[in-house]
C-alpha positions as a Markdown table, in Angstrom:
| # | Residue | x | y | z |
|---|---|---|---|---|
| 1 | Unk | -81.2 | 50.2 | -105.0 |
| 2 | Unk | -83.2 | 53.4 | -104.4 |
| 3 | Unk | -82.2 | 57.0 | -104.3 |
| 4 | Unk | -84.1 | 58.9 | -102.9 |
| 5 | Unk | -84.9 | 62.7 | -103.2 |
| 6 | Unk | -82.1 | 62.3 | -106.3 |
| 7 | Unk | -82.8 | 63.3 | -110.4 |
| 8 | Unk | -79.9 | 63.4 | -112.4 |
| 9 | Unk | -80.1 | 67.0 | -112.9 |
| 10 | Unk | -78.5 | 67.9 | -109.6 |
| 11 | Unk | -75.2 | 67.2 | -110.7 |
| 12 | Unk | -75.3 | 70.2 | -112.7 |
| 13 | Unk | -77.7 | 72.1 | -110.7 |
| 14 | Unk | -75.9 | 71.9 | -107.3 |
| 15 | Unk | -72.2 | 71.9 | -108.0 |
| 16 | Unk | -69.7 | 73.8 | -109.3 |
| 17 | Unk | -70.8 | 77.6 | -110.7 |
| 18 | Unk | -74.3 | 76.9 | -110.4 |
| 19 | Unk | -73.6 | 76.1 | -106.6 |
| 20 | Unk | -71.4 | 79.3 | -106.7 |
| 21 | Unk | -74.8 | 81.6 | -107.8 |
| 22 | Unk | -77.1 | 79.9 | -105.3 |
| 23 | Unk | -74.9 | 80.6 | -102.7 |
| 24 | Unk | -75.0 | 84.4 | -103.7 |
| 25 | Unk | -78.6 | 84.3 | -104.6 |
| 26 | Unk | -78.8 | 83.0 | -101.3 |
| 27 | Unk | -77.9 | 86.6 | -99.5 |
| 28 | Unk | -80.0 | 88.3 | -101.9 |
| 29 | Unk | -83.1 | 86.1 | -100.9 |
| 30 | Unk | -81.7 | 86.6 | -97.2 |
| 31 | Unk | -81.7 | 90.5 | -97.4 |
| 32 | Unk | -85.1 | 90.8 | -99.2 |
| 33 | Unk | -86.9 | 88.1 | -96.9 |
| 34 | Unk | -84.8 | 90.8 | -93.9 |
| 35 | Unk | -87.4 | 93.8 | -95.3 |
| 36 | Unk | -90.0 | 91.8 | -94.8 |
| 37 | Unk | -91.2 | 90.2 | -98.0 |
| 38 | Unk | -92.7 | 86.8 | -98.5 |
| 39 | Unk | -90.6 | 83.9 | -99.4 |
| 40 | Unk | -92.3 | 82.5 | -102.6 |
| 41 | Unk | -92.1 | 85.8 | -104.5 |
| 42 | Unk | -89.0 | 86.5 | -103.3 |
| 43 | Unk | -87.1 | 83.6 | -104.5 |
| 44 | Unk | -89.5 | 83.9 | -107.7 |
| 45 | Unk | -88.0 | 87.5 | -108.0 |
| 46 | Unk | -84.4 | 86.3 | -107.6 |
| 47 | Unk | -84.7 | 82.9 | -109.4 |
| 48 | Unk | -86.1 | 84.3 | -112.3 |
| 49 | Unk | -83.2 | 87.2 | -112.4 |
| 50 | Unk | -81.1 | 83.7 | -111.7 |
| 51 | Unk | -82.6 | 81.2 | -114.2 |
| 52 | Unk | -82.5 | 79.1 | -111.9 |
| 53 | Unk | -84.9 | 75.8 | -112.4 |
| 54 | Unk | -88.3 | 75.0 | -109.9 |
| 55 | Unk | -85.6 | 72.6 | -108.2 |
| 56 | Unk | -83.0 | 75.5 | -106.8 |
| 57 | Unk | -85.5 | 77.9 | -106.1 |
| 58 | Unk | -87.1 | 75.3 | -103.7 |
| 59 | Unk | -83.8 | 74.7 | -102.2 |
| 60 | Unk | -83.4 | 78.6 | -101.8 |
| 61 | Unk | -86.9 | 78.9 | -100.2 |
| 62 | Unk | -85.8 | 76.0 | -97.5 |
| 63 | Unk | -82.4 | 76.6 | -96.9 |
| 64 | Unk | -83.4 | 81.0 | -95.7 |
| 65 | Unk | -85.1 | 82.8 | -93.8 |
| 66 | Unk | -85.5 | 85.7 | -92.3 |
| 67 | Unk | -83.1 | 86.7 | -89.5 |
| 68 | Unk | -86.2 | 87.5 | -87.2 |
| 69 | Unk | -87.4 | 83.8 | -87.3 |
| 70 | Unk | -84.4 | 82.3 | -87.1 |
| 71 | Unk | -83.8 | 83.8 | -84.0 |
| 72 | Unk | -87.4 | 82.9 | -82.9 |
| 73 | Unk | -86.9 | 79.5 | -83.5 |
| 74 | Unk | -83.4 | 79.4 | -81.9 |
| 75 | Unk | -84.9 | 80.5 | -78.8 |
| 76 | Unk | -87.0 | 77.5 | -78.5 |
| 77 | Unk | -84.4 | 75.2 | -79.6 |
| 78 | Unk | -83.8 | 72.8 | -76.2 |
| 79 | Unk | -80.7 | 71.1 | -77.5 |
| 80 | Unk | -78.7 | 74.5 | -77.8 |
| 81 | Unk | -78.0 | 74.4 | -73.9 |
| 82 | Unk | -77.0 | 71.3 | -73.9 |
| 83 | Unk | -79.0 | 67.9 | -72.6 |
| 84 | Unk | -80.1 | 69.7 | -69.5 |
| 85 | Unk | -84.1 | 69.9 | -69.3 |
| 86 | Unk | -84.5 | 67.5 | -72.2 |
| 87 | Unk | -88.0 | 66.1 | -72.3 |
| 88 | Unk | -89.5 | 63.2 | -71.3 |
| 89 | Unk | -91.4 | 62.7 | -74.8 |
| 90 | Unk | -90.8 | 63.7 | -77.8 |
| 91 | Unk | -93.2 | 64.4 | -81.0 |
| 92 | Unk | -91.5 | 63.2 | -84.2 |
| 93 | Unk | -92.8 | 64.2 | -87.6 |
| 94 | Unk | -92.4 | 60.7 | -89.0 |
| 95 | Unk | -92.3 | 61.0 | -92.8 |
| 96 | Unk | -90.6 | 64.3 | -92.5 |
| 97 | Unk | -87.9 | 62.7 | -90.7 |
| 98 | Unk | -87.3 | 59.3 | -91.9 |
| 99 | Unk | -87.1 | 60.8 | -95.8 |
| 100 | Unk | -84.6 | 63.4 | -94.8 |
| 101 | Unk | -82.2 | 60.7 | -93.2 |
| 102 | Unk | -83.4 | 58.2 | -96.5 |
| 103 | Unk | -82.1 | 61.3 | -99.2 |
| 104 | Unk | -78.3 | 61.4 | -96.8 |
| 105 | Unk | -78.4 | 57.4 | -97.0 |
| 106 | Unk | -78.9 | 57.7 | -101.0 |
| 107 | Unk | -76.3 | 59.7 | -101.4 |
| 108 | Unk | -78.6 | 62.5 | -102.3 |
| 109 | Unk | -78.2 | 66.3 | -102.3 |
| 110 | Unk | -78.9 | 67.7 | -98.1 |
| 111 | Unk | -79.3 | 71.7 | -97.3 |
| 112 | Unk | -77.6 | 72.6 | -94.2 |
| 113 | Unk | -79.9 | 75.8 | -93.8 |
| 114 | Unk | -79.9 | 78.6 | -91.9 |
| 115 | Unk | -81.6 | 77.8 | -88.9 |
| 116 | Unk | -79.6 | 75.1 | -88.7 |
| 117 | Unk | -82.2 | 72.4 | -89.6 |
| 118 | Unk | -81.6 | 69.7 | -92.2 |
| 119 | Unk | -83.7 | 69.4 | -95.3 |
| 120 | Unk | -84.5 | 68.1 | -98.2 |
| 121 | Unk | -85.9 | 68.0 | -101.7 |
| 122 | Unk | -87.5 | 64.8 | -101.8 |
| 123 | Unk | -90.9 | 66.2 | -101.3 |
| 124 | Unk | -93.8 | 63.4 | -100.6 |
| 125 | Unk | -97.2 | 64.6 | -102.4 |
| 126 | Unk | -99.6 | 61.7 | -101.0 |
| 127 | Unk | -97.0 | 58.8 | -102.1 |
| 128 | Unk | -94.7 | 57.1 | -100.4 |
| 129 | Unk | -92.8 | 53.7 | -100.7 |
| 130 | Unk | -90.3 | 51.9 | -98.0 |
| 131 | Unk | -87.1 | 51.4 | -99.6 |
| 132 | Unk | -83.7 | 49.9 | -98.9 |
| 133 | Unk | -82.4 | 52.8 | -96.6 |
| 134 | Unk | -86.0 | 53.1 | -94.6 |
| 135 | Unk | -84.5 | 50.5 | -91.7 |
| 136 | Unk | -81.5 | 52.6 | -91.8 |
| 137 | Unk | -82.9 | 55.7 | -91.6 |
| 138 | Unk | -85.4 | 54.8 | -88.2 |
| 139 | Unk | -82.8 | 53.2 | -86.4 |
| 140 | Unk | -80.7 | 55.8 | -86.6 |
| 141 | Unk | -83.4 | 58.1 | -84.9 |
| 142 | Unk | -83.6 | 55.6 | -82.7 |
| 143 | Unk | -80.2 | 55.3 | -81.4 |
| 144 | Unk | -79.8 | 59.0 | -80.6 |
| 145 | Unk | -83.1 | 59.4 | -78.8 |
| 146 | Unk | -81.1 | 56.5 | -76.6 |
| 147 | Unk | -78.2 | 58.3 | -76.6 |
| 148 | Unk | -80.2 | 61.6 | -75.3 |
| 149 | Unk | -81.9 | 59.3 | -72.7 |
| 150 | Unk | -85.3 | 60.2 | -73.8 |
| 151 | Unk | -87.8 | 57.5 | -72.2 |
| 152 | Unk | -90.3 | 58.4 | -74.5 |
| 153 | Unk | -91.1 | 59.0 | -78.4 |
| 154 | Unk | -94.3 | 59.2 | -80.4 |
| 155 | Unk | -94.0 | 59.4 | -84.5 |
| 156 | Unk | -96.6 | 61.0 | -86.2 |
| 157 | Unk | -97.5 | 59.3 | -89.7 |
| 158 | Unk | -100.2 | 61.0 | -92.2 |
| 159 | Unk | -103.0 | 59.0 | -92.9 |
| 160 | Unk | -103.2 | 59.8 | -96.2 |
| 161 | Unk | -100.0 | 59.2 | -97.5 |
| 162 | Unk | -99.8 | 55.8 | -98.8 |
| 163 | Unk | -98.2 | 52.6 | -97.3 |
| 164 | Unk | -98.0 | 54.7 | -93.8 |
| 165 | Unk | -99.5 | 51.4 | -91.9 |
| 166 | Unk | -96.2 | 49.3 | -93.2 |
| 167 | Unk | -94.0 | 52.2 | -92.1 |
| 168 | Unk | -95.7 | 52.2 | -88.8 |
| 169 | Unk | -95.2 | 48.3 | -88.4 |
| 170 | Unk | -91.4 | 48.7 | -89.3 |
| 171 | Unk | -91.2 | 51.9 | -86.9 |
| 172 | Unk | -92.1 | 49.3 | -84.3 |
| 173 | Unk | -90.3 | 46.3 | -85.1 |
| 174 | Unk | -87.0 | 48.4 | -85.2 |
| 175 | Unk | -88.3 | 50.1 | -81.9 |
| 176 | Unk | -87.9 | 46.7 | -80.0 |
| 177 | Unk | -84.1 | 46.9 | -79.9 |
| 178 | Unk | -84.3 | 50.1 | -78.3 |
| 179 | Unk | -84.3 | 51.0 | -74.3 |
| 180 | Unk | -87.4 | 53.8 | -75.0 |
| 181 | Unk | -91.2 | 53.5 | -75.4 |
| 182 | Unk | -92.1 | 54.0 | -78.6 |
| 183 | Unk | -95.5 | 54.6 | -80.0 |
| 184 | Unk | -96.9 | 55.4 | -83.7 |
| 185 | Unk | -99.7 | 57.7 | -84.3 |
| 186 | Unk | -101.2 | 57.7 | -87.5 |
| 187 | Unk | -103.3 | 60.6 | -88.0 |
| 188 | Unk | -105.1 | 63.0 | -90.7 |
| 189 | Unk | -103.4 | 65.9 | -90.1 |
| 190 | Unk | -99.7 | 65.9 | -88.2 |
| 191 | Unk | -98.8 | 69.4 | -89.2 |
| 192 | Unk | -102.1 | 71.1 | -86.8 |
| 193 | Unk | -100.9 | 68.7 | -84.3 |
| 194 | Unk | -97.1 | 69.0 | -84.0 |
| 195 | Unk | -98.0 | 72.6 | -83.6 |
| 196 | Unk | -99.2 | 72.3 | -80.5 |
| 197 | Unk | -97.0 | 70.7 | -78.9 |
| 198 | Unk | -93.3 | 70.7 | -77.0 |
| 199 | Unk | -90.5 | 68.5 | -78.0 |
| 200 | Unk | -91.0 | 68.4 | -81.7 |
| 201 | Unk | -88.6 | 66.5 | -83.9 |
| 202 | Unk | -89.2 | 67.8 | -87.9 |
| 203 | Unk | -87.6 | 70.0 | -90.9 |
| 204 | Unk | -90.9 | 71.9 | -91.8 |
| 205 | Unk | -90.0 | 75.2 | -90.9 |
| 206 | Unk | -94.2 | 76.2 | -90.6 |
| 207 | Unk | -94.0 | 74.0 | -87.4 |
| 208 | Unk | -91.0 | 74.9 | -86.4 |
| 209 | Unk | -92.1 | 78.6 | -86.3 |
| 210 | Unk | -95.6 | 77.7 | -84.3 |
| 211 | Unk | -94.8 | 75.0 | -82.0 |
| 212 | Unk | -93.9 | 75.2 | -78.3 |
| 213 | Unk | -89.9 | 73.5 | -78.6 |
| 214 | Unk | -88.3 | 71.5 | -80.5 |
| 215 | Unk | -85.0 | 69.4 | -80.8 |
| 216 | Unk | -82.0 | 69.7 | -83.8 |
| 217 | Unk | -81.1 | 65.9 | -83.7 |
| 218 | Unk | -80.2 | 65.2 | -87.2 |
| 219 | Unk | -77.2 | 67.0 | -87.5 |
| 220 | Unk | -75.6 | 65.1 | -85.2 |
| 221 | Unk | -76.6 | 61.9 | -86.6 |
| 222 | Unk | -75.5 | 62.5 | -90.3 |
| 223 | Unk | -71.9 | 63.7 | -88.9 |
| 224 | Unk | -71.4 | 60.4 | -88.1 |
| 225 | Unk | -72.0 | 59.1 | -91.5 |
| 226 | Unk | -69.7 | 58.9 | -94.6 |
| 227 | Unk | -70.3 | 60.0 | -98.2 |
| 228 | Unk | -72.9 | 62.9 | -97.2 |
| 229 | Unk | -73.7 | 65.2 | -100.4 |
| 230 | Unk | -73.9 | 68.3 | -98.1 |
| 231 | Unk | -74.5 | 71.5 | -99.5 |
| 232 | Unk | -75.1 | 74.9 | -97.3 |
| 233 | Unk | -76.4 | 77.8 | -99.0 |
């Protein structure tokens, strides 16, 4: 069985007192990124006063940020009011979403951030392989698009990532089952795109910040699931 987004070091890394000083290192990145700096120096600056390892400072960097973008992209948040005015399409980031809901299925560390987005640290770098909790993962997407009546979803997959065409296949197949149109998109660049448009489903905060709405649908889903490693900084 895979894990994924799982190295044993985050046993140590993300519990106990080492949990203790992210969560304090947290507000300090919080108050700095507040006066304006830039997040990558800033949780340099406080990771290195920290020795904290590459692995918490990325988990710092995803789980804050500033209070003025946080409110920006809580204003265009469409499930906040409710499931009045939902869309009739939605624009998922497909890798970006499966492997968040893959890392809760493994049993893998989650970051309830902020802005009260899910993420990860699975990261993806070009590679990517289907694994035991990939099925899983789309069909739970699946269900609660259902459940929001939303006629209509379009993944995105990068066409450089590796073994996107099977995950596009198996996006399909499981998409059958389902009372919604579903259609898969693989393209060279998903980030330019999903900023463009309304109705976006994805963690990455860049397109969160620049597109036109999105929706917050994976907290809801992993509430429903059992043995979540959840961890809010």
């Amino acid at each position: 069985m895979s894990r994924r987004g799982y190295i044993p070091e985050d046993e140590k890394q993300f519990k106990s007192q080492q949990l203790e000083l992210l969560k304090r290192a947290a507000d300090e990145v919080q108050f700095l990124l507040d006066q304006g700096y830039d997040v990558k120096p800033t949780t340099t600056f406080v990771g290195n006063h920290y020795m904290f390892s590459e692995r918490q400072r990325l988990a710092l960097a995803r789980s804050v940020s500033s209070r003025e973008w946080l409110r920006r992209r809580s204003d265009k948040e469409l499930l906040q009011n409710g499931l009045k005015n939902l869309p009739a399409m939605v624009h998922i980031d497909g890798f970006n979403t499966i492997i968040t809901l893959e890392v809760v299925l493994s049993g893998s560390p989650i970051f309830y951030c902020r802005d009260g987005v899910l993420r990860d640290l699975a990261g993806l770098r070009g590679t990517y392989r289907i694994i035991d909790k990939t099925q899983t993962a789309v069909e739970l997407l699946l269900e609660r698009l259902e459940s929001l009546n939303i006629p209509k979803a379009c993944f995105y997959l990068d066409a450089p990532v590796s073994n996107s065409g099977r995950l596009s296949s198996l996006i399909r197949q499981c998409a059958q089952k389902y009372d919604l149109l579903v259609e898969v998109e693989i393209i060279a660049d998903v980030d330019r795109v999903l900023e463009k448009l309304p109705g976006v489903i994805s963690g990455d905060a860049i397109i969160l910040n620049r597109c036109l709405s999105w929706l917050n649908i994976l907290p809801e889903i992993v509430e429903q699931l059992e043995s979540v490693w959840k961890i809010q900084l």
